[in-house]
C-alpha positions, 0 to 999 in steps of 0.5 A: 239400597235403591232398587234399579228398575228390572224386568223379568224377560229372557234374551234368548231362550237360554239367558236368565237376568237375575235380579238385583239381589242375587247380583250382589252376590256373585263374582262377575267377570268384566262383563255383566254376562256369564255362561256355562263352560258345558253350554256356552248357550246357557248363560246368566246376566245382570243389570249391573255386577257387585264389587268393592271400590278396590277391585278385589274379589268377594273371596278375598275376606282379609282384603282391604274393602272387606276390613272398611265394610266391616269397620262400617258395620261396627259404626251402624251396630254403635249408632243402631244401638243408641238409637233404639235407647234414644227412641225408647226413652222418648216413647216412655217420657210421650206415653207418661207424661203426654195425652197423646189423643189430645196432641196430634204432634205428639201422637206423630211423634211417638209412631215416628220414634216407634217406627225407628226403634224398628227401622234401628233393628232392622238396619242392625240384622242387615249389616249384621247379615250382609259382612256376615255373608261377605265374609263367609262366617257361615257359608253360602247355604240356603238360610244365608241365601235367605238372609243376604235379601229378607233383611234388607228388604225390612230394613229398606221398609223401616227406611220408607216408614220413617220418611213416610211418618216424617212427610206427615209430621211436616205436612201437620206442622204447616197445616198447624202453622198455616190455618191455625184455627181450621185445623184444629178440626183437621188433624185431631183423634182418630182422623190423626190415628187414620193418617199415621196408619196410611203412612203404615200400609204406604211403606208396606206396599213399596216393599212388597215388590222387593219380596214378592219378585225373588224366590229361592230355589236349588241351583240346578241349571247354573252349576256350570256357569263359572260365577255360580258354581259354588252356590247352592241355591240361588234367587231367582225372579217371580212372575210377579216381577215383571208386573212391579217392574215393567207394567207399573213401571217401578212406580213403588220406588218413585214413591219411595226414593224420589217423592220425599225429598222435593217434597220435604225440601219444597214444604219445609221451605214453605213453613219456614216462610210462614214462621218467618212471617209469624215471626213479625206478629208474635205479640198478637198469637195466643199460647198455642200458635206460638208453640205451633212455631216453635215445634216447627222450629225442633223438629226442623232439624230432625227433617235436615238430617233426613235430607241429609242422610238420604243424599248418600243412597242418591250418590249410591244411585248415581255411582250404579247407573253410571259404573254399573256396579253395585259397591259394597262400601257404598251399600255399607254406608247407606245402611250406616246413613239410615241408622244415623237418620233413625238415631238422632231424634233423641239428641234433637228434641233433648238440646232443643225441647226444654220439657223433654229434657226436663223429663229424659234424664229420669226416664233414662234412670228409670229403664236402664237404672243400672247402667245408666242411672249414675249419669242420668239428669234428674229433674222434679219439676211438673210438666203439664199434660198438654204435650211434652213435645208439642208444648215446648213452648210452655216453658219459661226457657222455652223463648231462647231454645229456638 
């Protein structure tokens, strides 16, 4: 879910405007304000209200926006969990069979399918989290309070490590494809370790707005306003609010939201260019050049689904800017779209990485032999130790995967 910017200011000595978070929660009237019955002066305010698409009240559990949420939390829990097999199996086969301190692609493939086993779990707990309060399967107390925010906050961090790691995968594949020579002392060992754990402390900074501006807290002043009444405690804004909101001008979600995709779009354009070009003097390039083009050409794929699934929460935004509402169906299927883009590494480098292939059906039987050992594709055949992934091009199928 995409943060609107909000500042933690009063309109009046009596007004509180809560933030995003708590907004989610509460059943609005019409308007974005409510005041308490006792003191029409004491009134609470939000920069945009929740709702579902069919108008229904967040108290009607067997109504029809309910049943879709609860649909789509089934699909996230189904994809979430193929995707943490998937991703799992593609650590095992990078750890076994690759010198990961030797191939820079590999190394940043395996923090990649590290970072969406997590980003997978997380996406899980906070659908999980979410229909859960929704659907008042354990009230409203303080741990559900709790767990109606905390989740997504992680979830929206692994959201931001993956396309994170995924820029700079992109960024290596052109710089590999580009300065073919010059890079070798680039991107290598510790400088690549380095580079990935930058990636790591970047999508933690931009979440620590999103945890560090709330607070839970008794619902002491507020149990007379209508929309708040049955609420315990409530979350309310931080000092430190105004701070990551106003002062910095929520420059942690220009860096999260809208800084990859132009970038992702404009470099993969780039690097296709270059692999056109390359193209055309195939015969002149050694063994490693061609395998450079070719990883560029598996791993595209995997960018294009990014930039596909990240198209969900862009219309999630613009639907809330414009309406002013904060959808649960659309929330839904942002948390669905990112469990789709943190599962579908697995199949990519499956069809279009004839060693992984090679390799993946034995790892499967050797993880899962009982469940999934029966339908595994066995395959003896020697891989090198240059790179399961970076070195795809080593197989003699290897021309015709592309």
């Amino acid at each position: 879910m995409i943060q609107v910017m909000e500042v933690n200011i009063t309109i009046n000595e009596s007004t509180e405007v809560l933030f995003s978070y708590m907004c989610h929660l509460i059943d609005l009237p019409n308007t974005t304000k409510d005041c308490s019955i006792s003191n029409t002066n004491m009134c609470i305010e939000c920069p945009m209200r929740g709702g579902y698409l069919t108008g229904e009240r967040f108290t009607e559990i067997y109504a029809f926006g309910h049943a879709v949420c609860l649909l789509l939390w089934l699909f996230t829990l189904l994809v979430s969990s193929f995707g943490i097999l998937g991703n799992i199996v593609i650590v095992h086969v990078i750890r076994k069979h690759t010198s990961i301190s030797k191939s820079s692609f590999d190394f940043l493939l395996f923090c990649l399918a590290t970072a969406d086993i997590f980003s997978c779990i997380v996406t899980a707990i906070a659908a999980t989290c979410r229909v859960a309060y929704f659907g008042n399967w354990f009230g409203n107390g303080i741990i559900m309070i709790y767990l109606s925010y905390l989740p997504s906050a992680f979830w929206l961090c692994g959201r931001s490590l993956s396309t994170f790691l995924t820029m700079l995968i992109t960024t290596e594949r052109y710089i590999k494809i580009v300065f073919p020579i010059e890079s070798q002392n680039w991107i290598i060992g510790r400088r690549t370790q380095g580079f990935a754990l930058a990636m790591v402390l970047l999508a933690i900074f931009v979440t620590v707005p999103r945890i560090s501006s709330v607070y839970v807290a008794p619902n002491v002043l507020y149990k007379d306003v209508p929309s708040m009444k049955h609420f315990s405690y409530v979350i309310l804004t931080t000092s430190q609010s105004e701070f990551w909101y106003s002062t910095l001008k929520s420059v942690h979600v220009l860096i999260d939201f809208w800084l990859p995709f132009p970038y992702l779009l404009i470099l993969n354009l780039l690097s296709l260019k270059e692999v056109l070009k390359s193209g055309k003097r195939r015969k002149e390039m050694n063994l490693k050049q061609r395998n450079n083009i070719q990883a560029v050409h598996m791993f595209l794929p995997v960018i294009t689904v990014l930039l596909c699934c990240n198209m969900v929460p862009i219309i999630h935004f613009v639907v809330l800017q414009y309406f002013g509402m904060i959808y649960n169906e659309f929330h839904m299927m942002t948390i669905l779209s990112m469990a789709v883009n943190s599962s579908v590494n697995f199949p990519i480098y499956y069809y279009r990485a004839e060693k992984f292939k090679m390799e993946a059906g034995s790892a499967i039987a050797e993880l899962f032999p009982v469940t999934l050992s029966l339908i595994a594709f066995r395959d003896d055949a020697k891989t090198s130790n240059h790179g399961i992934l970076s070195g795809i091009g080593n197989s003699s199928r290897s021309s015709n995967v592309v």
